[in-house]
Jmol script that loads the backbone (N, CA, C; Angstrom):
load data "model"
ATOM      1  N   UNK A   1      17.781  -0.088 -11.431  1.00  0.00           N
ATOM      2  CA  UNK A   1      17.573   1.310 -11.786  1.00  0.00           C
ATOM      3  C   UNK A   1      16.432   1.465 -12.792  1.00  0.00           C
ATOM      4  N   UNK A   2      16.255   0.288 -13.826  1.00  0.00           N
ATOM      5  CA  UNK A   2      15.698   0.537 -14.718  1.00  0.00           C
ATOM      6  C   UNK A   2      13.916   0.550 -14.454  1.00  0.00           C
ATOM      7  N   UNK A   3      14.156  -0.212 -13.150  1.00  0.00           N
ATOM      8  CA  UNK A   3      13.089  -0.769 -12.497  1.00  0.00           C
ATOM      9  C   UNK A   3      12.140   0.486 -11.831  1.00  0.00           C
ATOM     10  N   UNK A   4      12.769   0.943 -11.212  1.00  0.00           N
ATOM     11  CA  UNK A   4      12.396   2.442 -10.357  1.00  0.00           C
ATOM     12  C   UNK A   4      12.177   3.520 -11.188  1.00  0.00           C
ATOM     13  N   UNK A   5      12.859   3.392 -12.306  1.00  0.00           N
ATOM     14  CA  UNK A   5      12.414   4.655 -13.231  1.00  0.00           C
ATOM     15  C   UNK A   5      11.243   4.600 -13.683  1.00  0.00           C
ATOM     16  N   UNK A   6      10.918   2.965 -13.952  1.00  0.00           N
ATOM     17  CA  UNK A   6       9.220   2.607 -14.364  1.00  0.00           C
ATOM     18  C   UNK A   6       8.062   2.962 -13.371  1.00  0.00           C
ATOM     19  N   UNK A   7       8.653   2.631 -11.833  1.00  0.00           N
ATOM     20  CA  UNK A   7       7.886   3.048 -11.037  1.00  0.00           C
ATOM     21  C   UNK A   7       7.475   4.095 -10.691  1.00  0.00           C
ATOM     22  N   UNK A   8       8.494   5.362 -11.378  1.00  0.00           N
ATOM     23  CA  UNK A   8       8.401   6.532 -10.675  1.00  0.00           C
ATOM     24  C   UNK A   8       7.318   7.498 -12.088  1.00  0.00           C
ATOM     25  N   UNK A   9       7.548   6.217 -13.300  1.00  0.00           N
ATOM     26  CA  UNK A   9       6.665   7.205 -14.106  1.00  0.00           C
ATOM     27  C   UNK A   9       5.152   6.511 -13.892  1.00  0.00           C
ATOM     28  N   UNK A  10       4.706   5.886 -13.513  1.00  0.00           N
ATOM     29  CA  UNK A  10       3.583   5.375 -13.246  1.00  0.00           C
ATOM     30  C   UNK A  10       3.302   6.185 -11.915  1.00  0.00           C
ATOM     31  N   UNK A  11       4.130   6.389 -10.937  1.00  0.00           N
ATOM     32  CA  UNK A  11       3.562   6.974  -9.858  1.00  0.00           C
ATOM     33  C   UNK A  11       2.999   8.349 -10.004  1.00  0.00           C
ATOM     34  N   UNK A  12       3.959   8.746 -11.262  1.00  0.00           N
ATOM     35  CA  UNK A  12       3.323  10.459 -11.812  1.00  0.00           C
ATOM     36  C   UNK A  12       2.161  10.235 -12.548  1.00  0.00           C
ATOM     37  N   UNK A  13       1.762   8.934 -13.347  1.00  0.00           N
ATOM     38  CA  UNK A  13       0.689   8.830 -13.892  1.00  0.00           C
ATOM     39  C   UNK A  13      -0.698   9.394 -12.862  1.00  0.00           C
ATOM     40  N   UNK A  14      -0.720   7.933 -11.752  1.00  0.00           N
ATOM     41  CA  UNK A  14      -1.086   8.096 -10.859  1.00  0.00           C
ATOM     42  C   UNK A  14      -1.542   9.466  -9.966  1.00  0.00           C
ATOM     43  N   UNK A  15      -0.698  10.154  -9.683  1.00  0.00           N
ATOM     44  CA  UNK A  15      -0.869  11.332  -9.050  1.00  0.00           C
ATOM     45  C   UNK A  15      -1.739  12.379  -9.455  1.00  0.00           C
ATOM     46  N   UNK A  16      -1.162  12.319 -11.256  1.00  0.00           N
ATOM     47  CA  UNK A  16      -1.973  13.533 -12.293  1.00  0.00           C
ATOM     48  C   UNK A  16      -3.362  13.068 -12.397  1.00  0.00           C
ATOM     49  N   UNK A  17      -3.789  11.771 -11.927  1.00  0.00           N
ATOM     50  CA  UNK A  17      -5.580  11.610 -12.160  1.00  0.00           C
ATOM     51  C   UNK A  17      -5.560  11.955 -10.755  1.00  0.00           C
ATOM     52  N   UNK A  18      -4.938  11.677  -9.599  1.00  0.00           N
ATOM     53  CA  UNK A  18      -5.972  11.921  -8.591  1.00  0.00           C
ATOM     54  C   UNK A  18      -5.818  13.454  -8.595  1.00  0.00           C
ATOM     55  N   UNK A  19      -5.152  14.233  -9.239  1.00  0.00           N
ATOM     56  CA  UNK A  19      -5.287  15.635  -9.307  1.00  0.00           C
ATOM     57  C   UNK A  19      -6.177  16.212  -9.763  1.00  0.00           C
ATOM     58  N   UNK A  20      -6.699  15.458 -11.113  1.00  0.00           N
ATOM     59  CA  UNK A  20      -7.638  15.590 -11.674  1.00  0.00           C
ATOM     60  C   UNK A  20      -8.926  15.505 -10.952  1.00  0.00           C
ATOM     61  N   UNK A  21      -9.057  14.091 -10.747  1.00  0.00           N
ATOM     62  CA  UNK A  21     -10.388  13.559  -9.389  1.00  0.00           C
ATOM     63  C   UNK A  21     -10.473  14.900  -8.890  1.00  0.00           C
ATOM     64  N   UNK A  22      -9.615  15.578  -8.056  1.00  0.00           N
ATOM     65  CA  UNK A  22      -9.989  16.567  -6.817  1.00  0.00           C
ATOM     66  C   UNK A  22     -10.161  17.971  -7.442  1.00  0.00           C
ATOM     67  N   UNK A  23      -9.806  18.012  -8.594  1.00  0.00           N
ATOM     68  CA  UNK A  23     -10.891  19.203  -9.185  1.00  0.00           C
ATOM     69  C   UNK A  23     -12.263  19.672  -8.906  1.00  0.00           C
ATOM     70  N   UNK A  24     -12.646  18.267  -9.256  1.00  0.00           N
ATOM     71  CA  UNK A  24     -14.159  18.232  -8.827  1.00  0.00           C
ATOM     72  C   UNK A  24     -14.755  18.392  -7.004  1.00  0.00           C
ATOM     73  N   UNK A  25     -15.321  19.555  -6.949  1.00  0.00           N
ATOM     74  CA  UNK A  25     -15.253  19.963  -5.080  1.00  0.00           C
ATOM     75  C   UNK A  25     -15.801  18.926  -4.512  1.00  0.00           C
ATOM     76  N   UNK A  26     -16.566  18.241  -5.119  1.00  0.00           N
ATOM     77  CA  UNK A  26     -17.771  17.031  -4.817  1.00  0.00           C
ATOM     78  C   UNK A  26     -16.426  16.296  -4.134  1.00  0.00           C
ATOM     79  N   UNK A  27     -15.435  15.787  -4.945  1.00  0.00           N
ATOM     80  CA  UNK A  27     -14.157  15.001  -4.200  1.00  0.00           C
ATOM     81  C   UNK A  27     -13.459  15.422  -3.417  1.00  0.00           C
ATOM     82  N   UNK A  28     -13.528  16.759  -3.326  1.00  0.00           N
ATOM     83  CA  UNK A  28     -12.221  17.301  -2.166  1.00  0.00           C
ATOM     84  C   UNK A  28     -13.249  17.559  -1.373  1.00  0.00           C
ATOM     85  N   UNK A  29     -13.900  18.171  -0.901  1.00  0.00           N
ATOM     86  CA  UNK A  29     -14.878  18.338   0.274  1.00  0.00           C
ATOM     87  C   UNK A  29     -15.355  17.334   1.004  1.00  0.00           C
ATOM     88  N   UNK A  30     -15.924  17.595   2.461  1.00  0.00           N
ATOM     89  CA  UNK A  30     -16.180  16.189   2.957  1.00  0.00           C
ATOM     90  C   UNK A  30     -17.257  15.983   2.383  1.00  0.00           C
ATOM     91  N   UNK A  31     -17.838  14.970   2.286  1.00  0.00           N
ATOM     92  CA  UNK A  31     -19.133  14.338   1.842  1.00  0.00           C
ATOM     93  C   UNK A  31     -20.399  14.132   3.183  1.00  0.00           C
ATOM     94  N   UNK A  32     -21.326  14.951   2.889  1.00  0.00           N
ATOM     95  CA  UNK A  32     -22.150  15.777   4.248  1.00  0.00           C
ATOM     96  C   UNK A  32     -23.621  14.820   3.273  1.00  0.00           C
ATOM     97  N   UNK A  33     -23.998  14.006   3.869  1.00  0.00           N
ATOM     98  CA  UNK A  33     -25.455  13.495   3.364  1.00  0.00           C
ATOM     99  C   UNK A  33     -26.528  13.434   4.995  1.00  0.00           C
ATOM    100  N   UNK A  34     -27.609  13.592   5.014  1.00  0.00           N
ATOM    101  CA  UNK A  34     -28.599  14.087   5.667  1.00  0.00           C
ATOM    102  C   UNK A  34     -29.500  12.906   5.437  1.00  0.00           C
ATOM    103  N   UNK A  35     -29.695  12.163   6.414  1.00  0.00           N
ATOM    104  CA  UNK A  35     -30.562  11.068   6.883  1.00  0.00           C
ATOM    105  C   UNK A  35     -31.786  11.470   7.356  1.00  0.00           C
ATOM    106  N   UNK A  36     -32.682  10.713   7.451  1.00  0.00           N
ATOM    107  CA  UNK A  36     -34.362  10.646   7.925  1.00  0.00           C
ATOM    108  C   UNK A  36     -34.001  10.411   9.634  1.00  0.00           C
ATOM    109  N   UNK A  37     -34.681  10.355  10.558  1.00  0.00           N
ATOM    110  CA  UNK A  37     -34.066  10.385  12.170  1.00  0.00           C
ATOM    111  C   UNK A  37     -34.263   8.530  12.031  1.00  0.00           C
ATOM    112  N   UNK A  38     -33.380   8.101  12.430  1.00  0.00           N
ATOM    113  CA  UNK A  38     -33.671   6.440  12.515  1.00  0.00           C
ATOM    114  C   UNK A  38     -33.396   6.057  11.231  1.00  0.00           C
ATOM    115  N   UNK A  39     -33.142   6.428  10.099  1.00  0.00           N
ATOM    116  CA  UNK A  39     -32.644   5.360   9.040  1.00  0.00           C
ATOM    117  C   UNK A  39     -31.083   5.969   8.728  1.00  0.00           C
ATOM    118  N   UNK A  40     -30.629   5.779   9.570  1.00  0.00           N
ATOM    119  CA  UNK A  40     -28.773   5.806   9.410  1.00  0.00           C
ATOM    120  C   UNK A  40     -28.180   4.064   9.277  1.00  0.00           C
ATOM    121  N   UNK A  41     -27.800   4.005   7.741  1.00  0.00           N
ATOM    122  CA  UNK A  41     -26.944   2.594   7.141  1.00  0.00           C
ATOM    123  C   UNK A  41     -25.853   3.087   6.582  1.00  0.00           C
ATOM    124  N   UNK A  42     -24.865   2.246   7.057  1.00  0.00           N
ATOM    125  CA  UNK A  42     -23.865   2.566   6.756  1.00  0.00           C
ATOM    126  C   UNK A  42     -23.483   2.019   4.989  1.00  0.00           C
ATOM    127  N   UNK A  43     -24.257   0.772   5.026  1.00  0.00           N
ATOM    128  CA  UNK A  43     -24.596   0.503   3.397  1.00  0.00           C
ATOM    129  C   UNK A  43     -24.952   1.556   2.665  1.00  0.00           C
ATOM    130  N   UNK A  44     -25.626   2.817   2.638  1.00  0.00           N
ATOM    131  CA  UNK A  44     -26.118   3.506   1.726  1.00  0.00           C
ATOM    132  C   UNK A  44     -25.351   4.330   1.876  1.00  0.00           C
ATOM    133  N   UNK A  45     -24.602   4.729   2.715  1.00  0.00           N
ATOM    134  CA  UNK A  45     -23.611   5.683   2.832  1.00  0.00           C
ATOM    135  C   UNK A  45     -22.162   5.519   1.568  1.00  0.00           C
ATOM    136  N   UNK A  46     -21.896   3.836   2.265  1.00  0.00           N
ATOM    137  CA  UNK A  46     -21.039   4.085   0.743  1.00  0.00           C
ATOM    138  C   UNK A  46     -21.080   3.610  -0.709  1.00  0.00           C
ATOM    139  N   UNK A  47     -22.371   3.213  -0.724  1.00  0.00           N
ATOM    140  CA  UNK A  47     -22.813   2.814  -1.781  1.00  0.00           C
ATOM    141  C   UNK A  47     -23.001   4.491  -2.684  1.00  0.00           C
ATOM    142  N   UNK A  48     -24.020   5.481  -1.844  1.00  0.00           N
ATOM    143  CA  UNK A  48     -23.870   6.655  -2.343  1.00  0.00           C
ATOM    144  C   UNK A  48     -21.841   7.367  -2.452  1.00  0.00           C
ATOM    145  N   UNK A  49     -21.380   7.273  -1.740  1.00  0.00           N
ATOM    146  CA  UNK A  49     -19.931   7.885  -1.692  1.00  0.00           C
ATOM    147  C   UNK A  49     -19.299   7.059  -3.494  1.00  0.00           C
ATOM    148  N   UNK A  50     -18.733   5.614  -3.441  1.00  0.00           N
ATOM    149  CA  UNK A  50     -19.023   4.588  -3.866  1.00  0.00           C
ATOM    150  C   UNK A  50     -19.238   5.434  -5.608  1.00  0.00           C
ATOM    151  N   UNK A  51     -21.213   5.734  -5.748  1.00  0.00           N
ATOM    152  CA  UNK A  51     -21.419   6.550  -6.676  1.00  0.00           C
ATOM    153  C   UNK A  51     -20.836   7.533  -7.018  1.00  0.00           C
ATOM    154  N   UNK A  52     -20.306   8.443  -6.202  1.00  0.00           N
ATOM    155  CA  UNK A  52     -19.946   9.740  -6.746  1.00  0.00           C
ATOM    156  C   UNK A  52     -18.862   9.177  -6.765  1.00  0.00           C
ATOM    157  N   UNK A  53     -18.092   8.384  -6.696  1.00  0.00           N
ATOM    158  CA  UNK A  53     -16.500   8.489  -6.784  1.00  0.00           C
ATOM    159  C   UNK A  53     -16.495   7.641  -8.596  1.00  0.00           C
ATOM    160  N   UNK A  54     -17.440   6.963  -8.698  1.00  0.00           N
ATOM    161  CA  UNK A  54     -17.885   6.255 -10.005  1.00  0.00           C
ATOM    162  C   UNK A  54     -18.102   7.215 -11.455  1.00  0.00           C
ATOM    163  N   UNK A  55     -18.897   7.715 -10.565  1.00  0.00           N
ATOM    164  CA  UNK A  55     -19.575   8.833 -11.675  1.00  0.00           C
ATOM    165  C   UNK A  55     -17.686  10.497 -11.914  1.00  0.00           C
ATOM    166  N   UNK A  56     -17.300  10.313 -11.258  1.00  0.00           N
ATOM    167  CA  UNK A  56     -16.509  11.430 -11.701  1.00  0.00           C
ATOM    168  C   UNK A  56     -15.472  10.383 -12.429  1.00  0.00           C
ATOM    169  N   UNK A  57     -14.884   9.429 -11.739  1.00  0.00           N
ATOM    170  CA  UNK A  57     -13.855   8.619 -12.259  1.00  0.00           C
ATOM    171  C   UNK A  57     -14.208   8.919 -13.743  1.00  0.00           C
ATOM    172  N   UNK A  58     -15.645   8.420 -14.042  1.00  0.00           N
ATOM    173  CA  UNK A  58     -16.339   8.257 -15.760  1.00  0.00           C
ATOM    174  C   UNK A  58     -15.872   9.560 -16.466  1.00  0.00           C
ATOM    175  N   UNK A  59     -16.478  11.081 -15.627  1.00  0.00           N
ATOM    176  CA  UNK A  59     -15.956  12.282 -16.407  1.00  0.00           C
ATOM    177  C   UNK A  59     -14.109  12.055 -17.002  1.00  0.00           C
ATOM    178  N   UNK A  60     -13.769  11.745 -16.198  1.00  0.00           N
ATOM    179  CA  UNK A  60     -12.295  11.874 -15.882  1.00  0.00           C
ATOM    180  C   UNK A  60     -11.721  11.604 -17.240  1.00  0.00           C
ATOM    181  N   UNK A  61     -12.656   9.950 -17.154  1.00  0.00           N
ATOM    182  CA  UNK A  61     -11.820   9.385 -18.335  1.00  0.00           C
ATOM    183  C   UNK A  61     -13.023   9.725 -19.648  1.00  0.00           C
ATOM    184  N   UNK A  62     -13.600   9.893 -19.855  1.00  0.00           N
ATOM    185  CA  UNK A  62     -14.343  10.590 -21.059  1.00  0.00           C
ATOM    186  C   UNK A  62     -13.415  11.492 -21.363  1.00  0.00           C
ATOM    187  N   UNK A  63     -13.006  12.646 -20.735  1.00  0.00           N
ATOM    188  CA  UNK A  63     -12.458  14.186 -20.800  1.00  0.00           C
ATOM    189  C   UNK A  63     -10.967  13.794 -20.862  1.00  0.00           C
ATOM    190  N   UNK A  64     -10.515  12.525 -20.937  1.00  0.00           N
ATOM    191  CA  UNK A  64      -9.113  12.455 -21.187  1.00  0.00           C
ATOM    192  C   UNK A  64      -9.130  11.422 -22.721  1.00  0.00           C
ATOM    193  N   UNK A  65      -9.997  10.841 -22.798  1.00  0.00           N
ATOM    194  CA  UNK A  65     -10.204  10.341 -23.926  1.00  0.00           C
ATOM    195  C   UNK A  65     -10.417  11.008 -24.971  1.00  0.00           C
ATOM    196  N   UNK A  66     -10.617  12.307 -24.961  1.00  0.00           N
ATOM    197  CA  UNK A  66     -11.301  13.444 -26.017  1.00  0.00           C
ATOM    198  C   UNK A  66     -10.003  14.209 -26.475  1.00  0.00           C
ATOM    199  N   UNK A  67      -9.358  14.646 -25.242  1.00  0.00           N
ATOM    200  CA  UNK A  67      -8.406  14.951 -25.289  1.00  0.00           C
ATOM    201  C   UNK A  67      -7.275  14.673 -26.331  1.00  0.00           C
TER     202      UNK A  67
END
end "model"
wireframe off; spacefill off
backbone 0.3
color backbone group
């Protein structure tokens, strides 16, 4: 019992950042990037995705650190 109660408060941890994450529309929206005709890589695709998921994670925790 004691076990599951730990799990279930970590899972709320959990939940309340990705709530946070999807504030930002950049994360909830699909991610629409526009290629040159012939240079479609799937490397830069998530290397850019990758970035933005980097760069908000950072807001996230700055703005909870202040907090």
């Amino acid at each position: 019992k004691q076990q599951e109660k730990i799990q279930k408060s970590i899972r709320i941890i959990i939940e309340n950042v990705f709530a946070r994450i999807k504030r930002f529309s950049i994360t909830s929206n699909t991610l629409r990037y526009k290629f040159k005709q012939g240079t479609f890589h799937i490397e830069h695709v998530f290397k850019r995705h990758h970035m933005v998921w980097c760069t908000v994670a950072f807001l996230i925790n700055c703005y909870s650190e202040i907090r």
